[in-house]
C-alpha positions as CSV (number, residue, x, y, z in Angstrom):
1,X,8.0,-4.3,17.7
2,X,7.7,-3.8,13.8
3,X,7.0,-6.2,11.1
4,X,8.0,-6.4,7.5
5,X,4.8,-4.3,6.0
6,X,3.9,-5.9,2.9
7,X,2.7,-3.6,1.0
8,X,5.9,-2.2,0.6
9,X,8.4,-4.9,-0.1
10,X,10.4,-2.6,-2.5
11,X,11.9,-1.4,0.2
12,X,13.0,-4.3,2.2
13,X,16.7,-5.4,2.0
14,X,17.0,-7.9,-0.8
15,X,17.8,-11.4,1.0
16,X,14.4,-11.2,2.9
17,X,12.8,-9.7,-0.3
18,X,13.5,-12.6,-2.8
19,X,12.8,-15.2,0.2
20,X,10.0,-13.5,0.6
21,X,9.1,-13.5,-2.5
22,X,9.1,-16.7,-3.6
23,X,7.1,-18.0,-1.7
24,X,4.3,-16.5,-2.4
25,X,5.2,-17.1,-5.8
26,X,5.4,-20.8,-4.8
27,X,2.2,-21.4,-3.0
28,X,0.8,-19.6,-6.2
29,X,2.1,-21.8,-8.3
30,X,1.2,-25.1,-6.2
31,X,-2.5,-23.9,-5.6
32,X,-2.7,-23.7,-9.1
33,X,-0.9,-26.7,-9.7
34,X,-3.3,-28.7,-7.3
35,X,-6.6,-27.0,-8.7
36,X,-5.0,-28.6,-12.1
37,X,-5.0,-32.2,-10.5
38,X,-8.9,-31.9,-8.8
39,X,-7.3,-31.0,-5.4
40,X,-9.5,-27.3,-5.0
41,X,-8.9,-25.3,-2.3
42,X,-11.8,-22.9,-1.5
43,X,-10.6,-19.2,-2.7
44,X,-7.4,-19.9,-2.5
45,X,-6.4,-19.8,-6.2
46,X,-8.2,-16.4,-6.9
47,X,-7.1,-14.7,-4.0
48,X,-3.2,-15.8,-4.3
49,X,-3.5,-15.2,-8.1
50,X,-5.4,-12.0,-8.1
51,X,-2.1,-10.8,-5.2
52,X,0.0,-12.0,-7.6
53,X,-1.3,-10.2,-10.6
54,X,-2.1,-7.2,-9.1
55,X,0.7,-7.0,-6.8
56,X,4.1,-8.2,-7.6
57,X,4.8,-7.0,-11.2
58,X,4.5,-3.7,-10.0
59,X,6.6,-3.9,-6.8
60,X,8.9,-4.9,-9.0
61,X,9.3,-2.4,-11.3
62,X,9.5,0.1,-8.3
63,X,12.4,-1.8,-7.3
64,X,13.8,-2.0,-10.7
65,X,13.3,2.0,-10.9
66,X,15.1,2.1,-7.3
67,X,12.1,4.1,-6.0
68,X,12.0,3.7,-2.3
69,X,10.4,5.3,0.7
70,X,7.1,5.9,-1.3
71,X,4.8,5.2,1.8
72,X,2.2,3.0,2.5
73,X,-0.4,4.2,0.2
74,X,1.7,5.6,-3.0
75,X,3.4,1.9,-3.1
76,X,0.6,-0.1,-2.7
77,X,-1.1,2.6,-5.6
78,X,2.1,2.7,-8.2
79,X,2.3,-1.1,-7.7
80,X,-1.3,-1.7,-8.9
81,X,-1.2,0.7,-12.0
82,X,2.2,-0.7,-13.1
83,X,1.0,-4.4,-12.3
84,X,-1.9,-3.7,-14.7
85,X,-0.2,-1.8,-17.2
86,X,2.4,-4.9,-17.0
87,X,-0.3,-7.6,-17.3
88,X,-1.9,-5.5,-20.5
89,X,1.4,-5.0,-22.4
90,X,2.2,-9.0,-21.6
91,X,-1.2,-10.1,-23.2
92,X,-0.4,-7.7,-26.2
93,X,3.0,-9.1,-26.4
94,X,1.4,-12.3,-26.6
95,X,-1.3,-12.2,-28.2
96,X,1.1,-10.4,-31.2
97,X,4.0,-12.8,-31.2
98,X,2.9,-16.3,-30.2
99,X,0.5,-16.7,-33.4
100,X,3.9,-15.9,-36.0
101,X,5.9,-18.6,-33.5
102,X,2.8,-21.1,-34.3
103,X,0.8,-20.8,-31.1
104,X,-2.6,-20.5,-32.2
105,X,-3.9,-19.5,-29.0
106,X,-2.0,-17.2,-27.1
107,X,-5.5,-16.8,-24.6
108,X,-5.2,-20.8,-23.9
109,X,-4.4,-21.1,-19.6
110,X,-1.1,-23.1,-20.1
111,X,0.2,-20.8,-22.6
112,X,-0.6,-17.0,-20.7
113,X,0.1,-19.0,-17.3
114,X,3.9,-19.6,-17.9
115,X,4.0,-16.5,-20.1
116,X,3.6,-14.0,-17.1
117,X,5.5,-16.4,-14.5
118,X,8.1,-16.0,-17.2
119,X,7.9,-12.0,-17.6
120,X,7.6,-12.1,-13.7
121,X,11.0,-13.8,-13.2
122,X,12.3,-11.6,-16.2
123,X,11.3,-8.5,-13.7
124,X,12.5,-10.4,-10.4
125,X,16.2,-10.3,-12.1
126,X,16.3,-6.8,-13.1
127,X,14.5,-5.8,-10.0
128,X,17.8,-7.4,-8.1
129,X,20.5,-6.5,-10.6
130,X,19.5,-2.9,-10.6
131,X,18.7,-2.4,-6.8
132,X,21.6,-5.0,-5.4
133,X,22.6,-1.8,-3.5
134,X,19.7,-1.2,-1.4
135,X,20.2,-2.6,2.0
136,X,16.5,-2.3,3.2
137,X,14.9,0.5,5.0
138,X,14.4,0.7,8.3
139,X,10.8,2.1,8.4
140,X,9.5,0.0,6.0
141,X,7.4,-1.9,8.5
142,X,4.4,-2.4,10.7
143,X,4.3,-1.1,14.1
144,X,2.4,-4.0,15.7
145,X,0.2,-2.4,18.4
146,X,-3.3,-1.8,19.4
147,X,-5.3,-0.4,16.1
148,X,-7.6,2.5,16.9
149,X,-10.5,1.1,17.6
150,X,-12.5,2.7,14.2
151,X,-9.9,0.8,12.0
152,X,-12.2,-2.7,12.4
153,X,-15.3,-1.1,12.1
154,X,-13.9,0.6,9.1
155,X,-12.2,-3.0,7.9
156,X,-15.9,-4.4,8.0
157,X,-18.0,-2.3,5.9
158,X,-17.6,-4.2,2.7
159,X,-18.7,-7.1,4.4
160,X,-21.8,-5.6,5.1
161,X,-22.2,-4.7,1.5
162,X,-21.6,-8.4,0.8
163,X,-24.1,-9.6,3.3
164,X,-26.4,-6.5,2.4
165,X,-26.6,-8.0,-1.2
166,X,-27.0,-11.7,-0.7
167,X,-29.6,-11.2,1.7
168,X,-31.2,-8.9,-1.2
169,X,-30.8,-11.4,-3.7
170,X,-32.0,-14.1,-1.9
171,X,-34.7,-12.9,0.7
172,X,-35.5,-9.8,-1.1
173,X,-34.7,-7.6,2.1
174,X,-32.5,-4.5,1.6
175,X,-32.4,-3.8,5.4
176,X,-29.2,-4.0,6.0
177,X,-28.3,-2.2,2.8
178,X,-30.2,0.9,4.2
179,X,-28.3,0.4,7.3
180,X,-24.8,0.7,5.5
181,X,-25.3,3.8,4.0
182,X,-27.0,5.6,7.1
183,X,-23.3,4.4,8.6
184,X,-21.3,5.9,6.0
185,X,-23.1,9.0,6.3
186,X,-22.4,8.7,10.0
187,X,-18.9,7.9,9.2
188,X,-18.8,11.6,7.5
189,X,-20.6,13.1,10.5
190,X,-18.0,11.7,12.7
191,X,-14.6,12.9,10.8
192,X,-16.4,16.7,10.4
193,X,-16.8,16.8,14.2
194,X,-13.3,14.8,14.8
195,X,-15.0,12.3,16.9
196,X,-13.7,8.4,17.1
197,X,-12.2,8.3,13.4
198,X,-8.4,9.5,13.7
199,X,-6.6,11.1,10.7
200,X,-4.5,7.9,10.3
201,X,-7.5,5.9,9.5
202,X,-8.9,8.6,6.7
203,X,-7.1,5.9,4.0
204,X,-8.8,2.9,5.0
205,X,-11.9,4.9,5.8
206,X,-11.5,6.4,1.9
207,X,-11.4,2.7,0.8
208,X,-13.5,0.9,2.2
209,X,-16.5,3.4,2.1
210,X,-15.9,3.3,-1.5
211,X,-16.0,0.0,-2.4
212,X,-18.8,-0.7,0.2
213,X,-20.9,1.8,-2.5
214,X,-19.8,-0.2,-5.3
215,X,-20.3,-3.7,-3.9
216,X,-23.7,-2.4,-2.4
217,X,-24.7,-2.3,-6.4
218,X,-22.4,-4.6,-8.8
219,X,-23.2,-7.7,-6.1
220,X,-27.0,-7.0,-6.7
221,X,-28.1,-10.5,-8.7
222,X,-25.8,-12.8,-10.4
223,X,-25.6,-10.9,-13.9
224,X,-24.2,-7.9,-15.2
225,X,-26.7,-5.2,-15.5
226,X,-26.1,-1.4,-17.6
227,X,-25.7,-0.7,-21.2
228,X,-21.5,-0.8,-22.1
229,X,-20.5,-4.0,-19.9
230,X,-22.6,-6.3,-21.9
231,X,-20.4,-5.2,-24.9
232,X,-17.6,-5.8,-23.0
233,X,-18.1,-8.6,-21.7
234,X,-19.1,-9.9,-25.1
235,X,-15.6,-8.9,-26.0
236,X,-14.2,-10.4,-23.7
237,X,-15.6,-13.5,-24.5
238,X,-14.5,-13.4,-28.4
239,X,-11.0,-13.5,-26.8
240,X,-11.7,-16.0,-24.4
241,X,-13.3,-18.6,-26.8
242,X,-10.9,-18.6,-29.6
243,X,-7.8,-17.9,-27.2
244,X,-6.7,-15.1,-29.6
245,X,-8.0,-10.9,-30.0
246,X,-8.6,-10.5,-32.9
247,X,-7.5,-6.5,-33.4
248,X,-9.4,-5.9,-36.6
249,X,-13.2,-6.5,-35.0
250,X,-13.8,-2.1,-35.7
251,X,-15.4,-1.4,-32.3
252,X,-14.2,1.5,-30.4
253,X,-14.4,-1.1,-27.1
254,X,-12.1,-3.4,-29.4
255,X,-9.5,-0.8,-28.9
256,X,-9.6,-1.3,-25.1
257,X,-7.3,-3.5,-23.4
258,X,-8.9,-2.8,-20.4
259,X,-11.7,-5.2,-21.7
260,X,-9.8,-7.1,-24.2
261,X,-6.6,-8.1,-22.1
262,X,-7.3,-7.9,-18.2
263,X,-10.7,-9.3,-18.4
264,X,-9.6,-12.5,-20.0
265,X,-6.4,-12.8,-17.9
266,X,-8.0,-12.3,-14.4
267,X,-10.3,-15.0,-16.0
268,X,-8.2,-17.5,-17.4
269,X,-5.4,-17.3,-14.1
270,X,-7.7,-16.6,-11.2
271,X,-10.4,-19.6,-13.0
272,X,-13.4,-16.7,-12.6
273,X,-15.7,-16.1,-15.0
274,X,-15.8,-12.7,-16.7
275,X,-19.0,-11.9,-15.1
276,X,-17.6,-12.3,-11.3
277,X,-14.1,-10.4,-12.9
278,X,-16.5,-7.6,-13.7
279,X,-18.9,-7.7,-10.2
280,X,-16.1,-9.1,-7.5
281,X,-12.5,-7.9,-9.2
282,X,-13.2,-4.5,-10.8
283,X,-14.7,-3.0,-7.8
284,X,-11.8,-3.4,-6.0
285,X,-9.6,-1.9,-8.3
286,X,-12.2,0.9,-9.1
287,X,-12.4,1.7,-5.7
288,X,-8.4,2.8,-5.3
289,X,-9.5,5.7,-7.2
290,X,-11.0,7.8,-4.5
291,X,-7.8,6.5,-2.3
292,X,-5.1,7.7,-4.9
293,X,-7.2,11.4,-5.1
294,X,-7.4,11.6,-1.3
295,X,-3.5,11.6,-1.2
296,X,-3.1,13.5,-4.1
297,X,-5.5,16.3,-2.4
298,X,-3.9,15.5,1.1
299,X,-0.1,16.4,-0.3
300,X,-1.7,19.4,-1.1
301,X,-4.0,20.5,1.5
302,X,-4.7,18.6,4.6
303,X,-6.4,15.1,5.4
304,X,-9.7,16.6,6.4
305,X,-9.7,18.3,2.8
306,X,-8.7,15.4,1.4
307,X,-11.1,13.3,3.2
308,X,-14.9,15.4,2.4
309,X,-13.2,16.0,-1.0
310,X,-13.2,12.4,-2.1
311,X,-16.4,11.5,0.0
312,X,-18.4,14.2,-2.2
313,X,-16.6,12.0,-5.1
314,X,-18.0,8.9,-4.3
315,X,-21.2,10.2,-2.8
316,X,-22.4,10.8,-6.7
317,X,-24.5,8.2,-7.5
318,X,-22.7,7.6,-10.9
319,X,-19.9,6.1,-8.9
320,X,-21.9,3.5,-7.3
321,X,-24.5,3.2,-10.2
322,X,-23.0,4.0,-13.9
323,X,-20.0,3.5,-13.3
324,X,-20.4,-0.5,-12.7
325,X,-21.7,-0.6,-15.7
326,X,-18.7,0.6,-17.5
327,X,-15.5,-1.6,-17.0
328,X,-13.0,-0.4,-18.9
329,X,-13.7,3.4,-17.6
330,X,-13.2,2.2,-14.1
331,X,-9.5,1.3,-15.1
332,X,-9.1,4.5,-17.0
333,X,-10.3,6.1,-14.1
334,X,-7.4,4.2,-11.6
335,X,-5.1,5.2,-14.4
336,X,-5.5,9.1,-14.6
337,X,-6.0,9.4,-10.5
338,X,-2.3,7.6,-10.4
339,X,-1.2,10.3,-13.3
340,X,-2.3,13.0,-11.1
341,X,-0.7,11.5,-8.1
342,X,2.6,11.3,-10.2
343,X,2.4,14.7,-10.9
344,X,1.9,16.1,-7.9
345,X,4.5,13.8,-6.2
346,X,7.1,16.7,-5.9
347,X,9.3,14.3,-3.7
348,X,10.2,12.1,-6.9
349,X,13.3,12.8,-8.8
350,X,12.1,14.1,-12.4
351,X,13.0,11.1,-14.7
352,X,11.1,8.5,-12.7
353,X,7.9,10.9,-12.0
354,X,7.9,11.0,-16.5
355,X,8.6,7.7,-16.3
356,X,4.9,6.5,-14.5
357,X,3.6,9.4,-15.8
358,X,4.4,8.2,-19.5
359,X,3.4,4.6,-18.5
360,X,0.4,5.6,-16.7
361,X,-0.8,8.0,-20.0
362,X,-0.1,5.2,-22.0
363,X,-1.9,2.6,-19.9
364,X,-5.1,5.1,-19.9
365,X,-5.0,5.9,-23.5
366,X,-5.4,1.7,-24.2
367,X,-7.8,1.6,-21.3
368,X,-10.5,4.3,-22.4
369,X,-10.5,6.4,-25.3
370,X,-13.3,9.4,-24.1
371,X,-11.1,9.8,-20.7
372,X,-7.9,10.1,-22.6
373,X,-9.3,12.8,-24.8
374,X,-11.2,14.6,-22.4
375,X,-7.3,14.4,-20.6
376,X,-5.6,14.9,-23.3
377,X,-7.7,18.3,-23.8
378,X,-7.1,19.0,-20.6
379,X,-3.7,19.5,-20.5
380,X,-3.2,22.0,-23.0
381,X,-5.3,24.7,-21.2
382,X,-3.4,23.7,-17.8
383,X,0.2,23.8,-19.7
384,X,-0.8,27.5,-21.1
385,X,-1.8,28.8,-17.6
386,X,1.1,27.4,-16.0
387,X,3.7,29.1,-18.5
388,X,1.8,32.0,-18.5
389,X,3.6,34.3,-15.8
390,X,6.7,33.5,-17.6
391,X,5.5,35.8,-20.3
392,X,3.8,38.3,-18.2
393,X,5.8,41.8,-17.3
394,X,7.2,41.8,-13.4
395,X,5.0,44.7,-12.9
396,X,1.4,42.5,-13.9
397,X,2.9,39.8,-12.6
398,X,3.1,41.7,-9.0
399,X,-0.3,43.1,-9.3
400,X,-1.8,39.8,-9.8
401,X,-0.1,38.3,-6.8
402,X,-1.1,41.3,-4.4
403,X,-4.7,40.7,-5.8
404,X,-4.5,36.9,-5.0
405,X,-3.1,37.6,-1.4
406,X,-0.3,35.6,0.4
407,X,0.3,32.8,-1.0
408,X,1.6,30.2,1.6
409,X,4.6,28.2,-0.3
410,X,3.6,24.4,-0.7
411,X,6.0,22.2,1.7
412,X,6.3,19.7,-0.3
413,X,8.3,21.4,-3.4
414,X,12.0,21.5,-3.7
415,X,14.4,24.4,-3.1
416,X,14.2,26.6,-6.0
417,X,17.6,26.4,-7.1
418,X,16.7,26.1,-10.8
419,X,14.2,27.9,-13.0
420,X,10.7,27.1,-12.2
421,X,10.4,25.9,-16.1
422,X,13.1,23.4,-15.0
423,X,11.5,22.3,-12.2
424,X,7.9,22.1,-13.5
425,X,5.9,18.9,-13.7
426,X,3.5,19.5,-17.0
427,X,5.9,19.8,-19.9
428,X,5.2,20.7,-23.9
429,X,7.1,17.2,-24.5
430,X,4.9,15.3,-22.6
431,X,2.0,16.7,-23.7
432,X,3.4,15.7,-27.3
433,X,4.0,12.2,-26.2
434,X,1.1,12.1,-25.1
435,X,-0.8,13.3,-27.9
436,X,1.2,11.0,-30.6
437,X,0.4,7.8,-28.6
438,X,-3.4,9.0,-28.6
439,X,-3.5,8.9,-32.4
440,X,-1.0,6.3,-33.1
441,X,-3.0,3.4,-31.0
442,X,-6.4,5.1,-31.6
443,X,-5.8,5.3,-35.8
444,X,-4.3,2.0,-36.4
445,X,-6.4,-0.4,-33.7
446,X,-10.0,-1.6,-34.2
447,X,-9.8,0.2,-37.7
448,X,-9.4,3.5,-36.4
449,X,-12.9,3.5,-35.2
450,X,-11.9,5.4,-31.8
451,X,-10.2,8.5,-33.6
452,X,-13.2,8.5,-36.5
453,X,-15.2,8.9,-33.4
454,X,-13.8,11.4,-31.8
455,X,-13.3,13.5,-35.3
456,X,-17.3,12.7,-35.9
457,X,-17.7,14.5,-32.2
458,X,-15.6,17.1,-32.9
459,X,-16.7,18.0,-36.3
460,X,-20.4,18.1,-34.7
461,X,-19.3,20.3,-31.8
462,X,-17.9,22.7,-34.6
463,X,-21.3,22.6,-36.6
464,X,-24.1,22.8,-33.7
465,X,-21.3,25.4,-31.3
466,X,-23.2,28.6,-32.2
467,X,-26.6,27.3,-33.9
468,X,-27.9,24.7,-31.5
469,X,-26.3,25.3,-28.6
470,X,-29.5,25.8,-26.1
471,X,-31.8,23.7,-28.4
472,X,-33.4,21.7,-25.7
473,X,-33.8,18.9,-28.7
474,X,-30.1,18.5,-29.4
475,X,-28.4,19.4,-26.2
476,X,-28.8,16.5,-23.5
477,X,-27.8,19.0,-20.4
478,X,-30.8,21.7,-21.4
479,X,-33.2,19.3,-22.3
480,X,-32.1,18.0,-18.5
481,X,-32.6,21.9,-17.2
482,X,-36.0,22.4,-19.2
483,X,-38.1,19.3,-18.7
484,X,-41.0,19.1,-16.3
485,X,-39.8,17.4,-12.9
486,X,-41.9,14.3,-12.3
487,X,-41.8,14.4,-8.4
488,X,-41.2,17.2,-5.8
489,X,-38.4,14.6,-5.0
490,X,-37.0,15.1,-8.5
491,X,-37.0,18.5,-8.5
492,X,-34.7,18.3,-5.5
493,X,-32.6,16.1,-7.0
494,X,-32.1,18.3,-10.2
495,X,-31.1,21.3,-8.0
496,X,-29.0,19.5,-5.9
497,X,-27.1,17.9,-9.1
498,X,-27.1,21.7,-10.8
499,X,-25.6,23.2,-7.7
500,X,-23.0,20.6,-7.4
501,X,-21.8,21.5,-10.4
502,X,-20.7,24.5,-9.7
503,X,-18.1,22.7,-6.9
């Protein structure tokens, strides 16, 4: 027996789509509605909203784009990052347009309420104009039958978190905390020996380890705690309270719309405050991250490979620790795994891989301006390697091949029918594109403070490159390398973190 799976209603047949469809839009609608009246419903607005927000604008752009047969995990992915980059473009839209129309406060609920309903049903009627062809697809569904029984062991560890913390908040016991992460190291044990965890449960396992880490911390008291999120949130709030961003504040955070639009839309529509946006609804955005690398890895390697490669990721303690601190990297983070999973995607015909990987660029350069030029610089290097052997004579060429060994052909790419320039993912023009929308937003927003930034950086790298470079007093990683361990225990620690580096 198979059920419609809902996490990938682009590819259901369009009657039970829009049916479907609107009625989760309605019993959004009327749990909001009877919130408005005093009639509250416990959790039911901000779990309906959050599905909505999160959820729907991007299935519907995947249907607009006619992109089917995705899978379970790339739908559920490519929906999120377009749903967010949908939601921050909206609030943009209205926090630009609404103030020359009169609307003083485009931040107000009522207002941003029936603004994204309204971009919502704009989407639902190009999603069905576009894709009135598809008839459904036969696969897309759920084979109900007996889950392995890992799957609701795995489905419970952030429950444990959230017990783990309010029993630490409120008894000062961290028990159960301890016992969570000796279970995600056995967890690891368990999938390196291929005992009781099958490979089909490696994606939930991925997920939920990861935002059993992050829960373990961000839950931790009722305030925000790090250095960045307190700016943030204090941004936040000077959109909240006068229902309007103003662009012109010149903070490099100011630039963010990370912090700036999704903060005080999850805020305003799911009735949180920004704080519990930050500690409950981040996380669980945050922690696609590890799941969107583990298929990128997978496609290319295996699921074990996949699996160990992402659990190293999260087993950093910056993951579970800094990383809560800082908000709108957490998005930017989502956004570039989703860029690389784009790019990788060899199954995607070429204009609608540029297409995400355009609007996931974009959405990363507005969500964090150090990832985007740490990307940004990345690419160049990457582009240059992979055009290389175009340039190199047959007879090099050769050598270097025999030197590397056999190399086994990925399974994944397409018949090479064309040139291998013509079937290449990382192009000069969107490396350009890139680059132009990285100084156009980060010269003209928050005045310019992000690209003064990043030119004070680079002019300082330039200056210090040959005279200060292993001056323990200037240099943060050998002042790190040089200093005088406190505790045998810190010593450790410092090799272990040295040695990873080198993976």
């Amino acid at each position: 027996m198979h059920l419609p799976n809902p996490l990938q209603m682009n590819d259901w047949d369009n009657k039970t789509f829009f049916w479907a469809f609107q009625a989760l839009q309605l019993a959004f609608v009327g749990v909001v509605c009877l919130d408005l009246i005093g009639y509250y419903i416990p959790i039911a607005r901000e779990v309906l909203a959050f599905i909505y927000l999160t959820f729907l604008p991007g299935i519907l752009v995947l249907k607009a784009l006619r992109l089917h047969d995705l899978g379970t995990i790339e739908t559920a992915l490519y929906s999120v990052g377009l749903s967010l980059a949908v939601l921050m473009i909206t609030g943009l839209f209205a926090n630009t347009a609404y103030p020359l129309l009169g609307y003083a406060r485009p931040f107000s609920f009522e207002i941003l309420f029936l603004t994204i309903v309204g971009v919502v049903q704009v989407l639902l009627y190009l999603a069905l104009t576009r894709d009135r062809e598809h008839a459904g697809a036969s696969h897309a569904g759920l084979e109900v039958s007996i889950p392995p029984p890992a799957a609701p062991f795995l489905a419970l560890l952030p429950f444990f978190a959230i017990v783990g913390t309010y029993i630490r908040n409120e008894y000062h016991m961290v028990t159960l905390l301890f016992l969570l992460l000796v279970l995600i190291a056995v967890i690891g044990l368990a999938v390196g020996f291929d005992r009781l965890i099958p490979a089909s449960c490696y994606p939930l396992a991925v997920y939920t380890i990861a935002l059993s880490l992050l829960y373990h911390t961000s839950l931790i008291s009722e305030y925000i705690w790090g250095y960045d999120i307190h700016h943030e949130l204090h941004l936040a709030n000077n959109v909240l309270m006068p229902g309007i961003w103003d662009m012109t504040i010149p903070y490099n955070t100011n630039a963010m719309l990370s912090v700036v639009m999704l903060v005080p839309t999850y805020s305003l529509i799911c009735d949180l405050d920004p704080v519990w946006v930050f500690k409950i609804l981040y996380p669980l955005l945050f922690a696609l991250v590890p799941l969107g690398l583990y298929r990128a890895i997978e496609k290319q390697t295996n699921s074990k490979i996949g699996f160990f490669s992402v659990f190293f990721f999260v087993s950093f303690f910056t993951f579970y620790t800094e990383m809560i601190s800082l908000a709108r990297q957490q998005i930017a983070e989502l956004f570039l795994a989703l860029t690389v999973l784009a790019m990788v995607d060899k199954s995607m015909d070429r204009g609608r891989r540029t297409f995400l990987m355009v609007t996931f660029g974009f959405a990363m350069i507005v969500s964090h301006y150090g990832l985007s030029y740490i990307y940004l610089f990345s690419l160049i290097p990457a582009w240059l390697l992979l055009i290389l052997p175009d340039y190199l004579p047959s007879g090099i060429l050769e050598r270097l091949r025999g030197m590397a060994g056999a190399l086994v052909r990925d399974p994944l790419a397409p018949q090479e029918t064309a040139s291998r320039s013509g079937l290449r993912t990382l192009v000069l023009p969107y490396i350009l594109v890139f680059a132009v929308l990285t100084y156009l937003w980060y010269s003209t927003v928050a005045e310019g403070t992000a690209f003064a930034t990043i030119a004070g950086i680079g002019d300082k790298i330039i200056s210090t490159l040959f005279a200060e470079s292993f001056n323990p007093a200037t240099v943060q990683g050998m002042h790190i390398l040089t200093s005088q361990s406190v505790t045998p225990l810190h010593s450790l620690a410092k090799i272990v973190h040295i040695a990873t580096q080198g993976l």
